[in-house]
Short mmCIF file of the C-alpha atoms (twelve columns), coordinates in Angstrom:
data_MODEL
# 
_entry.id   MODEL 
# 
loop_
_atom_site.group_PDB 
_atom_site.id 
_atom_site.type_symbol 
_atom_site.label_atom_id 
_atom_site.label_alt_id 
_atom_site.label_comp_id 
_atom_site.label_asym_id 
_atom_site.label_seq_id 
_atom_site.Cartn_x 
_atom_site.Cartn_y 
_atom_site.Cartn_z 
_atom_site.pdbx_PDB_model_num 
ATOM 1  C CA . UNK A 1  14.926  -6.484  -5.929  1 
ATOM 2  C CA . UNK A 2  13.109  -4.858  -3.109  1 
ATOM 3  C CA . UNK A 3  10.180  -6.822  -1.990  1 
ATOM 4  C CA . UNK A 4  8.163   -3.654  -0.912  1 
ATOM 5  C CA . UNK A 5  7.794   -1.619  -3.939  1 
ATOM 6  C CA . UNK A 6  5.176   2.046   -3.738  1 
ATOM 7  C CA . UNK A 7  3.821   3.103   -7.240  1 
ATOM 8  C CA . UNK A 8  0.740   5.527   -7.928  1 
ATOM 9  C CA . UNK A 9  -2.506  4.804   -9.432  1 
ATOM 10 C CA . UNK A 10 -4.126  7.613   -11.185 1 
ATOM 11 C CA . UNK A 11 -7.752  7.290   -10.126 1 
ATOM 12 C CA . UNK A 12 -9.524  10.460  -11.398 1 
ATOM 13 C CA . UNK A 13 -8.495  13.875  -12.565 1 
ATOM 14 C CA . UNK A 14 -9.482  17.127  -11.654 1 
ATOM 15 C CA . UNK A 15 -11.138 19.715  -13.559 1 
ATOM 16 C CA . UNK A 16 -8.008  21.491  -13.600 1 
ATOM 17 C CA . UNK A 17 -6.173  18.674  -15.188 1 
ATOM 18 C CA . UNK A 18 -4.384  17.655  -12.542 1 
ATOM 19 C CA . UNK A 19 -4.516  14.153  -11.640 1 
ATOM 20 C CA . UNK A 20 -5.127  12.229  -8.404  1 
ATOM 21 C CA . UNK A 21 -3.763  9.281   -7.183  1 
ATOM 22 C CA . UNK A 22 -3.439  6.551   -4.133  1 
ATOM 23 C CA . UNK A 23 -0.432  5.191   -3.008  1 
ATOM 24 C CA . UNK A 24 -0.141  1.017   -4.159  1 
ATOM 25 C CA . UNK A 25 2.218   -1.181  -2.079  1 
ATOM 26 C CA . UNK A 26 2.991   -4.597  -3.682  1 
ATOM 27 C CA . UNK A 27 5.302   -6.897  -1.199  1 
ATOM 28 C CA . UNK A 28 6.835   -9.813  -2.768  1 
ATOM 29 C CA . UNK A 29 7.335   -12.863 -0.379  1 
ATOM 30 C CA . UNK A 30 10.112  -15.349 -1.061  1 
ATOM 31 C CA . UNK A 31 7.827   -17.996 -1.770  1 
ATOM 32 C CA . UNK A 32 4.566   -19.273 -3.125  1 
ATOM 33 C CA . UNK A 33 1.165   -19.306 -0.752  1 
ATOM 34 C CA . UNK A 34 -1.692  -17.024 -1.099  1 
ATOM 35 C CA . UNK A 35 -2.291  -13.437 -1.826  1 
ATOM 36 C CA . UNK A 36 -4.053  -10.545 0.010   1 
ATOM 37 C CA . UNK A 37 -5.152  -7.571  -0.673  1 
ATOM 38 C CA . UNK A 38 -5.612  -4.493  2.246   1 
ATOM 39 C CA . UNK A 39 -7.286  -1.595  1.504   1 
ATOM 40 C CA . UNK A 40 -8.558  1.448   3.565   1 
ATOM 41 C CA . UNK A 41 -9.912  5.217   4.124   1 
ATOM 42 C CA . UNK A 42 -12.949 3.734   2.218   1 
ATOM 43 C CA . UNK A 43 -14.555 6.476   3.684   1 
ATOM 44 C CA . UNK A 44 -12.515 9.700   4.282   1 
ATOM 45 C CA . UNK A 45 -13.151 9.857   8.127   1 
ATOM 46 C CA . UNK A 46 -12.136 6.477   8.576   1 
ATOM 47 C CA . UNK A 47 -8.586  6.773   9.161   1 
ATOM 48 C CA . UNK A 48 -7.661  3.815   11.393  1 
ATOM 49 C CA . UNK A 49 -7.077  1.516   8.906   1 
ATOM 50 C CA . UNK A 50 -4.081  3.624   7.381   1 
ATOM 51 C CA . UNK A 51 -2.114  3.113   11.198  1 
ATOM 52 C CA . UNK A 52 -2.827  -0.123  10.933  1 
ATOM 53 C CA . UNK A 53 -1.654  -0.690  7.562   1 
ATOM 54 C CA . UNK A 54 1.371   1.397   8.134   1 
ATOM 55 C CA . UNK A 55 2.614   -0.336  11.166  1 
ATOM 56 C CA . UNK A 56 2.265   -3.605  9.318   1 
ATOM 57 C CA . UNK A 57 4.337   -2.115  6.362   1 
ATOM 58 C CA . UNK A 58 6.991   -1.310  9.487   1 
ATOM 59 C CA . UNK A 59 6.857   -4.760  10.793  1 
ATOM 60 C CA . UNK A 60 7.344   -6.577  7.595   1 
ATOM 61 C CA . UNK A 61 10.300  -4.076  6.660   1 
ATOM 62 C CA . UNK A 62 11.938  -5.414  9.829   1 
ATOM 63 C CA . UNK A 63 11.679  -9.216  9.356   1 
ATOM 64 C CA . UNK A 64 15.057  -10.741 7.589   1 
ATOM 65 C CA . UNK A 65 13.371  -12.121 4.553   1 
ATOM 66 C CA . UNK A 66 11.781  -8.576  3.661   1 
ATOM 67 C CA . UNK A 67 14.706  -5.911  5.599   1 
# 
């Protein structure tokens, strides 16, 4: 199983129908301890926080329980 696993959540639709969606990362560690959650682009300006979450995603990816 792949401990970093992407899936869409549907969080409105359009008045065309079509929907629209964020991107959800769930990482599964190899052991018990706490949860987080991360979230950003509260605001649509704010884009920061999507680096930052990215480069974590690219960090994790490399460490040998995760890779």
């Amino acid at each position: 199983m792949n401990p970093i696993n992407k899936s869409e959540l549907q969080v409105t639709e359009m008045a065309n129908g079509q929907g629209m969606s964020v991107p959800v990362y769930r990482i599964t560690g190899s052991g018990e301890g706490p949860s987080v959650y991360i979230q950003a682009n509260i605001h649509g300006a704010e884009v920061q926080g999507n680096a930052v979450i990215y480069q974590l995603l690219e960090q994790l990816q490399q460490l040998p329980c995760y890779g």
